[in-house]
DRENDRENLO-458807 format. One record per residue (C-alpha): x, y, z; residue in one letter. Coordinates in steps of 0.001 Angstrom, whole numbers, padded with zeros to 6 digits, always signed. Example, Ala and Ser with C-alpha at 12.3 -4.5 7.8 and 13.67 -1.06 7.14 Angstrom:
<nodes>
+012300-004500+007800a+013670-001060+007140s
</nodes>
This chain:
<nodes>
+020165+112327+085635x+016389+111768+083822x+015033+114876+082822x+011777+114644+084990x+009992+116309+081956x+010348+112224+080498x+007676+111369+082937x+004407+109995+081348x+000972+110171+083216x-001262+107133+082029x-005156+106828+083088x-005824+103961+085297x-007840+101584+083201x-010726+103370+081785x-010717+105599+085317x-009857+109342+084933x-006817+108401+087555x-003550+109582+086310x-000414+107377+087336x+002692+108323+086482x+004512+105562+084434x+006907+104765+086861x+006075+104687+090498x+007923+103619+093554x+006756+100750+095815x+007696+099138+099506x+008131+095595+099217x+011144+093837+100758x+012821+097320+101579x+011085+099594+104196x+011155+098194+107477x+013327+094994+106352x+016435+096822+104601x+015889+100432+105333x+013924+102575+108446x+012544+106431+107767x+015418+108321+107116x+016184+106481+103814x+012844+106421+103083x+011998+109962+103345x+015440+110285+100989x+014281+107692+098293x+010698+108798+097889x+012063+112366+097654x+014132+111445+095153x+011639+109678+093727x+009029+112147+093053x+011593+114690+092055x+011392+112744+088697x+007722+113196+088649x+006834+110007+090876x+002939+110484+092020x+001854+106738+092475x+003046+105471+095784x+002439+101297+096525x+002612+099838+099696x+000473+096814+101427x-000764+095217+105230x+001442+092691+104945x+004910+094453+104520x+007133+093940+107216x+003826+093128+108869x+002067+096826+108818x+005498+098327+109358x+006090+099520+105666x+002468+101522+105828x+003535+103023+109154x+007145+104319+107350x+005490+105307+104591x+002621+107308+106245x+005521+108519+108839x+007759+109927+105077x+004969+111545+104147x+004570+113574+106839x+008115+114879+107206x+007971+115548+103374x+005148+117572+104111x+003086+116352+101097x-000425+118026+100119x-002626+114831+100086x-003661+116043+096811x-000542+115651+095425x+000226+111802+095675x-002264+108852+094565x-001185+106000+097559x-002532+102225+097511x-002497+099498+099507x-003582+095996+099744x-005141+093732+101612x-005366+089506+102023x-002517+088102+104123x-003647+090120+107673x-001069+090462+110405x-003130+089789+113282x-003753+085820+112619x-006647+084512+114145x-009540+082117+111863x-010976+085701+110271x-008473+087867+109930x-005422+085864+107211x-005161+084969+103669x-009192+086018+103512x-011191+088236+101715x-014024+088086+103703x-016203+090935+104573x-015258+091281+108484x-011855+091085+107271x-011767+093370+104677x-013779+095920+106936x-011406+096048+109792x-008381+095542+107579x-008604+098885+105375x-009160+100990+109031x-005825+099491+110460x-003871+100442+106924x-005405+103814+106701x-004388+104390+110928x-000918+102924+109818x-000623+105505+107121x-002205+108571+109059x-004819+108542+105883x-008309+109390+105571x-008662+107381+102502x-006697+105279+099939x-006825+106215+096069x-006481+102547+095180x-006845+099509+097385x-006497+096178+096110x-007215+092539+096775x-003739+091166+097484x-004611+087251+096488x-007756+085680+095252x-009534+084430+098015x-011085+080819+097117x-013306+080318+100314x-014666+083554+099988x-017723+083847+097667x-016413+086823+094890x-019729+088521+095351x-019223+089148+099112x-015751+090341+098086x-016941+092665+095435x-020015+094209+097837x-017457+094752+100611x-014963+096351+098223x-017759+098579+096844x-019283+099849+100313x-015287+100357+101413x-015500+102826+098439x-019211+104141+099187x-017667+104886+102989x-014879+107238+100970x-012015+104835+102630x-010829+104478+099082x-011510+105677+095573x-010785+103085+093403x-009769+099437+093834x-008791+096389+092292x-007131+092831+092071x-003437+091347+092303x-002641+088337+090838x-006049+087067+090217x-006681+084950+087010x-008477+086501+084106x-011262+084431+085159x-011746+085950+088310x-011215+089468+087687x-013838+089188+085203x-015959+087401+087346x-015715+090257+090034x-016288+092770+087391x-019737+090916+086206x-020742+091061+089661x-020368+094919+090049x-022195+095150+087082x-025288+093385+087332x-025809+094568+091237x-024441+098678+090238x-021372+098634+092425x-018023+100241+092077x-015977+097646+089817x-012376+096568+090409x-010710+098643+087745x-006883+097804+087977x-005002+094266+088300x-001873+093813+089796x+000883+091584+088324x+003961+090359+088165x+005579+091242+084817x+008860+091804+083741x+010969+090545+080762x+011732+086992+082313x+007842+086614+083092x+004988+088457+080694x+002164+085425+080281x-000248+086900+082573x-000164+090385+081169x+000379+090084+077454x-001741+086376+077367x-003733+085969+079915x-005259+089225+080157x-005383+089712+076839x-009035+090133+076294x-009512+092028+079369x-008397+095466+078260x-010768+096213+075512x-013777+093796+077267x-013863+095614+080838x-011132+098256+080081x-008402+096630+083007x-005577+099092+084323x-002252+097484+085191x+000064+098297+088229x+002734+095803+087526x+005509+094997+089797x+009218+093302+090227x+010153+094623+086608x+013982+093515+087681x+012586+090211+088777x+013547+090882+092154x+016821+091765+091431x+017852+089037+088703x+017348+091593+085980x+020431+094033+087777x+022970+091421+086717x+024324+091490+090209x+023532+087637+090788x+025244+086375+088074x+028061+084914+090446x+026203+083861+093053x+023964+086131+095834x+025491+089168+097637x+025299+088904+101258x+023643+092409+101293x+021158+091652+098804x+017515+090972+099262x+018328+086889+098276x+020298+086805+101323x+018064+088131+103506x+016039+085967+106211x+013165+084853+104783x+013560+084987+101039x+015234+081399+100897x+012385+081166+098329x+013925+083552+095999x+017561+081914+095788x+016402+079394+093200x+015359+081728+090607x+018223+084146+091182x+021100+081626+090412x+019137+079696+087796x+021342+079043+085047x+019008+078957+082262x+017824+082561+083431x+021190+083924+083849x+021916+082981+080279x+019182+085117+079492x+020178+087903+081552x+024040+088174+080193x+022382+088668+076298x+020206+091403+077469x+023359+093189+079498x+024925+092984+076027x+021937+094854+074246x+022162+097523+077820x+025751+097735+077175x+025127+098715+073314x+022312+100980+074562x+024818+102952+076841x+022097+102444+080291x+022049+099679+083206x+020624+096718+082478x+018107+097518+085460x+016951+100779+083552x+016590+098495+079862x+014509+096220+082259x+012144+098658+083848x+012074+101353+080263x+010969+097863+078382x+007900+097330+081047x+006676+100716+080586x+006898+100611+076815x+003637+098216+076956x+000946+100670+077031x-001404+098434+078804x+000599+098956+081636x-000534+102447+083879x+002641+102140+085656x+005638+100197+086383x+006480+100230+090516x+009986+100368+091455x+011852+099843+094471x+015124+101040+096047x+016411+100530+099324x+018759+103888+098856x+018699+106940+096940x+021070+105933+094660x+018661+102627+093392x+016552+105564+092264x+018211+107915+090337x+019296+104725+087995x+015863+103162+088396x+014555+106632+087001x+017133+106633+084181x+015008+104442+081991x+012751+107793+081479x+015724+108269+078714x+015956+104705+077405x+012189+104118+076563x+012642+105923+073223x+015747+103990+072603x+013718+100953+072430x+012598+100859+068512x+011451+097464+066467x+014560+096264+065947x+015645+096343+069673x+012545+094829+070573x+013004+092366+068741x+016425+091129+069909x+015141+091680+073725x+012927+088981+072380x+015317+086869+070551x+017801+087220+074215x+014790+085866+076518x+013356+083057+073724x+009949+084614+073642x+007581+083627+071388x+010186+080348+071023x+008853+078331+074001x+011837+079402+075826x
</nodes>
């Protein structure tokens, strides 16, 4: 088991926001693969290792994952002052000409007081624009993201998977008209997939001093090994909806990848999950790497990398990089 004294707090951005480096998220699994009783057991588990950064969004399970979440919370019996919790906003569940895949200011008005009802919040540490929005001017965005914070519905907020132009865009806006600026981004990044954050973005971290929450650091499950021979029924390729996912998860090419970096995990003594999600957090651009688990047990070996992260010197690095053809075109 992780010694919970592993855990690392990072700022968020240049905010005074602490996140701790590893965090646990609610994509795919609450409300799709698991109700309130596992979730009340995973995110107890999961802040027994130090876990204070909690992600969730609208659009999960269609408001359901806020409502399980905000439901866990209670039983735990959590001080509010002792979580950070975000959520995000775009997609809508209601439907309807104003209210999906929008960023518009009625939306975004009416959107933040359903999430915060879902989760039995006052207010949202960190709320973030789920997609960029390219019938929406940015500026209305940013103003409506701003007064959201003015109204105290959230403290912070900030962007998810927006290009670098966009983000910095937003940002420029803030600045010229003194409103609160989007102060985190949002990617996907993990070992199979790191353009965005380490090119991309590059110039972003030292120009308007960008945070990163980054999610799917096991590539939605490709980086656990378990697809090598094929999908499990119980696993989240197989479930209804995800079709979309089955391509990358028995790709070939990626798979080749995967089996050299379970021979590094195997030399390493640790999962190959917990080589995946230690080697995210070893960027330090990145605040904090989400996980997810649909049962306790996903946890305790998601939280294991706390003990690999140190095990992950020059050389190391340098054959992950070698196993997945980066900087190689491949």
């Amino acid at each position: 088991m992780a010694d919970a004294s592993k855990m690392e707090y990072r700022r968020l951005g240049r905010s005074g926001l602490k996140v701790s480096k590893l965090s646990f998220g609610s994509w795919v699994s609450f409300g799709t693969q698991m109700g309130l009783d596992i979730a009340v057991a995973c995110m107890d588990a999961a802040k027994s290792y130090g876990v204070n950064f909690w992600d969730n969004a609208e659009a999960y399970a269609g408001g359901e994952s806020e409502q399980i979440m905000g439901d866990a919370v209670k039983e735990l019996g959590w001080k509010r002052h002792e979580y950070v919790m975000s959520t995000k906003v775009y997609w809508g569940i209601h439907g309807g000409v104003n209210m999906s895949n929008t960023l518009n200011r009625k939306y975004l008005m009416q959107a933040i007081d359903g999430s915060l009802e879902r989760l039995s919040l006052d207010f949202v540490d960190v709320l973030y624009c789920h997609r960029a929005d390219a019938e929406t001017p940015i500026e209305e965005t940013v103003w409506a993201m701003s007064d959201i914070i003015s109204q105290g519905k959230a403290h912070y907020w900030g962007t998810s998977m927006w290009n670098a132009d966009d983000i910095r865009a937003a940002y420029e806006i803030a600045e010229r008209h003194h409103l609160h600026k989007p102060i985190v981004e949002q990617p996907q990044y993990h070992l199979l997939d790191r353009v965005k954050v380490e090119l991309e973005y590059a110039r972003l971290y030292e120009d308007i001093g960008l945070g990163l929450t980054t999610w799917s650091p096991l590539a939605s499950g490709l980086l656990t090994g378990k697809y090598l021979d094929g999908v499990p029924e119980d696993s989240r390729g197989a479930l209804p909806g995800y079709e979309w996912l089955r391509g990358m998860l028995t790709n070939e090419k990626a798979s080749a990848k995967v089996r050299s970096l379970a021979e590094i995990a195997s030399e390493l003594d640790c999962t190959l999950a917990q080589l995946a999600i230690a080697w995210c957090s070893k960027n330090e651009r990145v605040s904090t790497v989400i996980t997810g688990a649909s049962r306790p047990e996903q946890v305790h070996d998601n939280m294991g990398a706390l003990e690999v992260v140190e095990l992950l010197d020059e050389e190391i690095m340098a054959r992950i990089d070698a196993a997945t053809g980066w900087g190689t075109g491949g």
